[in-house]
C-alpha positions in Angstrom: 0.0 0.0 0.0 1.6 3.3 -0.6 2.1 5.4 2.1 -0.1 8.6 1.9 1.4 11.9 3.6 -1.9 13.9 5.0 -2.0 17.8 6.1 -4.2 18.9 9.2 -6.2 21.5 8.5 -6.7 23.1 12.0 -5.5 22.3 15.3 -7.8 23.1 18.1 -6.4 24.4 21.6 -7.1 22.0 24.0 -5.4 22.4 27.0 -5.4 23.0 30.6 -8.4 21.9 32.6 -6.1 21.6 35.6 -6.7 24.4 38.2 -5.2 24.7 41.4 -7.6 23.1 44.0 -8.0 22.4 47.6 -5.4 20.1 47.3 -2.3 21.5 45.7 -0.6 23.8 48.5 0.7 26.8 47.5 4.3 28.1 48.5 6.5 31.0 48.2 9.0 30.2 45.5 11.5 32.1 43.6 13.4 31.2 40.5 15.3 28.7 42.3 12.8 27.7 45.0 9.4 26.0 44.3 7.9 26.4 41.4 4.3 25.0 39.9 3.7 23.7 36.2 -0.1 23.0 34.8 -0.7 20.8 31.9 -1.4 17.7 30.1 1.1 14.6 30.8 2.6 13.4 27.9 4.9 10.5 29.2 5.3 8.4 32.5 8.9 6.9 33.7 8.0 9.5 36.3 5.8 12.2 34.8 6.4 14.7 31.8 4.7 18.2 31.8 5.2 20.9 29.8 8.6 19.1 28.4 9.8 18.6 31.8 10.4 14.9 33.3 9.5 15.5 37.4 10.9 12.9 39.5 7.8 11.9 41.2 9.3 9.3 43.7 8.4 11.8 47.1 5.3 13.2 45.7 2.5 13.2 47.0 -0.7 12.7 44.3 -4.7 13.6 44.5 -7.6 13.1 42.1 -10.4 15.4 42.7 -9.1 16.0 46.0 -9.1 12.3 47.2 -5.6 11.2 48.5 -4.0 8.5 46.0 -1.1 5.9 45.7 1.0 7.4 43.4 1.2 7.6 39.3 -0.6 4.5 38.0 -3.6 7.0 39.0 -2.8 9.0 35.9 -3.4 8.8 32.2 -1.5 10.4 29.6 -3.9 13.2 28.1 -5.2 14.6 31.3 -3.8 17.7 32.9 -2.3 18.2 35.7 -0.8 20.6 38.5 2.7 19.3 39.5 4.5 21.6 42.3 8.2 20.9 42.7 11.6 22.0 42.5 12.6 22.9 38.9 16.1 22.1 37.7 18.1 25.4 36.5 20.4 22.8 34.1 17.3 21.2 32.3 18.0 17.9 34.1 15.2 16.1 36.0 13.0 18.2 38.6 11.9 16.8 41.5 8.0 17.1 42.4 6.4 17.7 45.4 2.8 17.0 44.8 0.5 16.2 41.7 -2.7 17.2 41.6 -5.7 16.6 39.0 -9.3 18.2 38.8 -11.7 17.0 36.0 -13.7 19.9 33.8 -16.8 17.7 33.4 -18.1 14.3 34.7 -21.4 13.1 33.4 -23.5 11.0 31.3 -23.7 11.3 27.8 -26.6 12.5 26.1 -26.2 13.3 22.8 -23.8 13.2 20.3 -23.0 14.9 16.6 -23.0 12.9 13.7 -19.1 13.8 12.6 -17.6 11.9 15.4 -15.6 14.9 16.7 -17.9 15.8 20.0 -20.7 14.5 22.0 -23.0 16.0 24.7 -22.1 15.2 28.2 -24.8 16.2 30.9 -26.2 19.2 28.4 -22.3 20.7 27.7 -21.1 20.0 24.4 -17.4 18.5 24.0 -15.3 19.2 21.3 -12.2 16.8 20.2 -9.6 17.1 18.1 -6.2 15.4 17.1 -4.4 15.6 20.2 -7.1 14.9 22.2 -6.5 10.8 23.7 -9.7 8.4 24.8 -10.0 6.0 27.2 -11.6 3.0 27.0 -13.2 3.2 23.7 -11.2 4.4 20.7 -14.1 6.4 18.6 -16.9 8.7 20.0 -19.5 6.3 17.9 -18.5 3.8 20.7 -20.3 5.7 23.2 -23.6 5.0 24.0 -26.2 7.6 25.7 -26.4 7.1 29.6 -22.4 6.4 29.4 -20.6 7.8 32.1 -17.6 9.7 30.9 -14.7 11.9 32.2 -13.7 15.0 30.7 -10.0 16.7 31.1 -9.9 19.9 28.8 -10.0 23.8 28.8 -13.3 26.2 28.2 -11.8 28.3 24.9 -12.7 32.4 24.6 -16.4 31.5 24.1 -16.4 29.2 26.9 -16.8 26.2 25.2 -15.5 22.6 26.3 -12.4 21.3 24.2 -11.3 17.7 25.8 -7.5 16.8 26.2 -8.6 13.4 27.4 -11.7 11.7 27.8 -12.2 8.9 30.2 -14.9 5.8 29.8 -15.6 5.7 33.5 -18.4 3.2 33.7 -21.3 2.2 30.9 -24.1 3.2 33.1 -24.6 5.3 36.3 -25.3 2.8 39.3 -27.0 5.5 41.8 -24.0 4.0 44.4 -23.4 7.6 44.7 -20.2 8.3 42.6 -19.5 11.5 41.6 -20.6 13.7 39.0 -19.8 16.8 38.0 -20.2 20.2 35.4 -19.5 23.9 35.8 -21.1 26.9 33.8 -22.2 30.2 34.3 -25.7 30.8 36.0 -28.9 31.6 34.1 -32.2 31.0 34.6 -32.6 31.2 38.4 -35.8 30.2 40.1 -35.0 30.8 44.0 -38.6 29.7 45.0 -38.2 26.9 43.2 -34.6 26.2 44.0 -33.1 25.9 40.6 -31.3 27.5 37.7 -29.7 26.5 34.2 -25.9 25.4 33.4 -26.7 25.3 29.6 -29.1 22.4 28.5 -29.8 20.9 32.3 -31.9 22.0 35.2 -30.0 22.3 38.3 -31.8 21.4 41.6 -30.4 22.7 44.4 -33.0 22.3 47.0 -30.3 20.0 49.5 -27.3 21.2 47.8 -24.6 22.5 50.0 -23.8 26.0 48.9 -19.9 26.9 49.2 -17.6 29.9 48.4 -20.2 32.5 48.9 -18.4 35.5 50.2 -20.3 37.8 53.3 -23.3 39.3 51.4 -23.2 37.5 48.4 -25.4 35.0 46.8 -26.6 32.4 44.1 -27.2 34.5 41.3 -27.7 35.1 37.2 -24.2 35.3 36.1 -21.9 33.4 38.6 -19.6 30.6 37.2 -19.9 27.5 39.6 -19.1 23.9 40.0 -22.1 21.7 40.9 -21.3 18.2 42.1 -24.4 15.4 41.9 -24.3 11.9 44.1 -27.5 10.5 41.4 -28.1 10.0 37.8 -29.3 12.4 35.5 -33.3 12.8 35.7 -34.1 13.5 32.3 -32.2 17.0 32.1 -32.4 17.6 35.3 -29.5 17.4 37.8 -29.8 17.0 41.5 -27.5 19.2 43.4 -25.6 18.0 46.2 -22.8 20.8 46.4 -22.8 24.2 44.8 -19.9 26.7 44.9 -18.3 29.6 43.5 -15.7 28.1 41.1 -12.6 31.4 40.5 -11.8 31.9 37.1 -8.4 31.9 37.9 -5.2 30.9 41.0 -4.1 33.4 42.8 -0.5 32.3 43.0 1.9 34.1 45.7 4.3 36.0 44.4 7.3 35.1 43.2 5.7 32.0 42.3 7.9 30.1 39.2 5.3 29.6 37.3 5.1 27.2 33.8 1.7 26.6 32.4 0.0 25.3 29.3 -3.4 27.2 28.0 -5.6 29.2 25.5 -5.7 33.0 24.8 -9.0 33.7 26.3 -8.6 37.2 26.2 -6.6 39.9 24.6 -5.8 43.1 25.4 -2.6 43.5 23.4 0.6 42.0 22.1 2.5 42.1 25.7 -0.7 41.6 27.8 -3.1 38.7 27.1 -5.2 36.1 29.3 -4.2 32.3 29.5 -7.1 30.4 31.1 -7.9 33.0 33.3 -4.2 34.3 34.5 -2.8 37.5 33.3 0.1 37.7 31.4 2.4 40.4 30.4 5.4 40.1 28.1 8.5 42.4 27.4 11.2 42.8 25.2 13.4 40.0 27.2 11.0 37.6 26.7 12.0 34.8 24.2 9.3 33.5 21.8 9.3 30.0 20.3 7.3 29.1 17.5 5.6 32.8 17.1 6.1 36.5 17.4 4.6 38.6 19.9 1.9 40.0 17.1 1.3 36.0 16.7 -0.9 35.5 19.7 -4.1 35.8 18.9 -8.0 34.4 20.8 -7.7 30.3 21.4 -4.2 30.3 20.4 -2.7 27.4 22.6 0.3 28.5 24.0 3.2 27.8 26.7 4.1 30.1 29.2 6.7 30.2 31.9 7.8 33.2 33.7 7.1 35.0 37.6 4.1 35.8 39.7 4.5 39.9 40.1 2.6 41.5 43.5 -0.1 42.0 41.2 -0.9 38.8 40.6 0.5 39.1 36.6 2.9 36.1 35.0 5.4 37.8 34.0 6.8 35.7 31.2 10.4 35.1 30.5 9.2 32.4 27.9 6.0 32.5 25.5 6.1 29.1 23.2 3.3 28.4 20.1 1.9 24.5 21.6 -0.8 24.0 19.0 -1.0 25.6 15.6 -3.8 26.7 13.6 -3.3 26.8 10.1 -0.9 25.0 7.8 2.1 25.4 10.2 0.4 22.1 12.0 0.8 19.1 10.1 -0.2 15.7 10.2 1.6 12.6 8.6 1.2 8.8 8.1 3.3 6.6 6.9 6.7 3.9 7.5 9.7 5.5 9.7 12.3 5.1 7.2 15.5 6.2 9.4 16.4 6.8 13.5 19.0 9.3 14.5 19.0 8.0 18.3 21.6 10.7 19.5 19.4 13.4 18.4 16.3 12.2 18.3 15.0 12.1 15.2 13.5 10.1 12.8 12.7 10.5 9.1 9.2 10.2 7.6 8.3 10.7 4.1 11.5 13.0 3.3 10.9 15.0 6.5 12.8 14.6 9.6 10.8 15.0 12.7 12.1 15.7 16.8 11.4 14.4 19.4 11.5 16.6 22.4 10.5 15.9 26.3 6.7 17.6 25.8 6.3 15.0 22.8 3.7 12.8 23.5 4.0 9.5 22.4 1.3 7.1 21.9 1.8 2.8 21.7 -0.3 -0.2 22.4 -3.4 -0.3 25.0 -3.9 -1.9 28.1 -6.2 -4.7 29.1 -9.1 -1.7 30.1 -8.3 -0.1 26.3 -6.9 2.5 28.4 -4.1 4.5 25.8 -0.8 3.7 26.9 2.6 5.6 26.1 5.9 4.4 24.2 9.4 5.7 24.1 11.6 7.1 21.5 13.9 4.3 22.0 11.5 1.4 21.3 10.7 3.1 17.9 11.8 1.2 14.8 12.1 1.2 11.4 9.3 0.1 9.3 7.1 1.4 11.9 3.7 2.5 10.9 2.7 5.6 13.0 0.7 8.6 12.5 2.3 12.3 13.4 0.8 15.4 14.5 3.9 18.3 14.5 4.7 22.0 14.2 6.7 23.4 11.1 10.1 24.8 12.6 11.9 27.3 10.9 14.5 25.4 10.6 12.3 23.0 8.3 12.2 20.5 10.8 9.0 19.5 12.2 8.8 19.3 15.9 6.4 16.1 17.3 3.6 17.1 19.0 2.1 13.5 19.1 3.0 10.2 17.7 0.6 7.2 17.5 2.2 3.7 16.8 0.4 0.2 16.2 -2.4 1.8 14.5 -4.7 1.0 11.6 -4.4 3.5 8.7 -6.7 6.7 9.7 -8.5 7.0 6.1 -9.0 4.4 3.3 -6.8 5.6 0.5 -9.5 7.6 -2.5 -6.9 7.1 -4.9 -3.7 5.1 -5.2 -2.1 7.5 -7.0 -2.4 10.7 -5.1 0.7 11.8 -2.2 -1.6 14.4 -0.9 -5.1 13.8 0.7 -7.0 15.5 2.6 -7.4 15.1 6.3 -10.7 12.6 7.5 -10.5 13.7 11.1 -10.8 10.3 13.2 -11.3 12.1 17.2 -8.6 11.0 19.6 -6.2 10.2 16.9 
């Protein structure tokens, strides 16, 4: 069969659903003290985030604020909060705690007929190539009443794009699990002790109300986090916690701070919004992948830089994570040739690096749970599928790799190098 080479049109920004709960402790840090990094894990052998490998051997780990034994609790996809002590020579850091908090855990309840997003408890998900599933390989494998979990980032417009998404269970058992969404407020009936969070009804008649400040209340217009112990009731939820969800950490300062994100506001080329945190650049501050004029709304980005006393990142570092027009590129085909001392391996004429915030995909487990591989246990001959960013050196930096896989598309014609892209979610 001849090996077709096959260009992504867009990639979405899906990134950080990890915020900074009850559970991660925050600490005074400095550029050589503590330091906190958010987003997705893209290897294990320890944990890899944001293209750092965190020695995770005296850390501490939570899931939804529940204690738990240690990595194994983790999938590749979902984002994270890892606080630690970086390493100033690059070399492995050493983590103090991981923490993970889901965007959205529900039943599904609808889906869209291109296979790229489903309906979970009335809030639409969107996938896209990066984005890795768990226990099912294609959204058509869900069924309605399935009981997933979402790990993903609301974009500018406050829609749900999923980093990972988790088959938890295929139907809800009312053995009081947990269940979750967040949204803005509308719709508020106080006599009859409910409002809207999109398409669903909250009830909140015995819901515990939390993070209501002196001389506030539940009102139009508030984000919050609701939590349910019970199955969906048509569209109707039933509340058992309510509370004020902040749109952003406040991190102390001085605060080493690396995170992954979207733009989800603008207010120039030096001052922008990633996922809620303000973030100011300056003419020190090194850009990878992009100029300053670049960043735009829902561009995904990397960040790393200083808390200020304001409570502004001040960024030493701004790096381009996903791309959005041709610059992203998707390939399939045999590896033809390994350079193991520098990482690289050649596809199709191209030659493509692996870095540390690759992430790199390989067989799944006996759950169908996605599992990763390492660069070294790549071959020749290899059939994988590529997702990487144009450098400007012509190289092609590897955003995700997917081994052992069937071909995404079934070829249209034999004789054409250049097809378009059939989007196949997760993949």
């Amino acid at each position: 069969m001849k090996i077709k080479r096959v260009l992504a049109t867009v990639f979405s920004a899906v990134l950080l659903s990890s915020c900074v709960e009850s559970a991660l402790t925050l600490v005074e840090g400095g550029m050589s003290g503590t330091g906190i990094s958010s987003g997705r894990i893209t290897g294990f052998g320890s944990i890899y985030v944001n293209g750092v490998r965190y020695d995770v051997d005296q850390a501490t780990f939570y899931r939804e604020g529940e204690l738990v034994s240690g990595q194994a609790a983790f999938s590749v996809g979902e984002f994270v909060t890892v606080t630690g002590v970086p390493a100033e020579d690059g070399s492995t850091s050493i983590a103090t705690q991981v923490s993970f908090e889901s965007l959205l855990v529900g039943e599904v309840t609808a889906f869209s007929s291109d296979n790229v997003s489903l309906t979970v408890m009335g809030q639409t998900v969107t996938t896209d190539d990066l984005t890795v599933l768990h226990g099912f390989t294609q959204l058509s494998a869900l069924q309605r009443g399935n009981v997933v979990e979402v790990s993903g980032v609301r974009d500018a417009a406050g829609m749900i794009t999923a980093s990972s998404v988790t088959l938890q269970r295929d139907r809800y058992a009312n053995d009081g699990a947990l269940l979750k969404l967040a949204g803005t407020v509308s719709g508020l009936l106080t006599a009859q002790t409910t409002f809207q969070l999109g398409d669903v009804v909250v009830d909140y008649a015995t819901a515990r109300l939390e993070g209501f400040t002196a001389g506030t209340s539940l009102s139009n217009g508030v984000f919050v986090e609701v939590e349910s112990r019970a199955a969906l009731q048509g569209q109707r939820v039933i509340a058992t916690k309510v509370r004020v969800k902040p749109v952003r950490t406040d991190y102390p300062q001085n605060t080493r701070l690396e995170m992954e994100g979207v733009v989800t506001a603008l207010e120039s080329s030096s001052r922008f919004t990633l996922n809620g945190q303000a973030v100011a650049t300056s003419s020190s501050t090194r850009f990878d992948g992009l100029s300053a004029s670049g960043i735009v709304l829902n561009a995904g980005l990397e960040v790393e830089g200083t808390m200020d006393a304001s409570g502004v990142l001040q960024a030493t570092r701004v790096a381009l994570r996903h791309a959005k027009d041709t610059a992203g590129v998707r390939w399939q085909g045999a590896i033809t040739a390994i350079d193991a001392a520098q990482k690289t391996f050649s596809l199709l004429g191209s030659t493509f690096v692996v870095d540390q915030a690759s992430m790199l995909l390989g067989d799944r487990d006996a759950l169908n749970h996605q599992s990763t591989t390492a660069f070294a246990l790549l071959n020749v001959g290899d059939t994988v599928a590529v997702d990487a960013l144009l450098q400007a050196d012509g190289t092609l930096r590897v955003l995700r790799l997917q081994g052992g896989m069937l071909p995404l598309m079934p070829p249209k014609n034999t004789n054409d190098d250049l097809l378009p892209l059939v989007r196949e979610a997760g993949h």
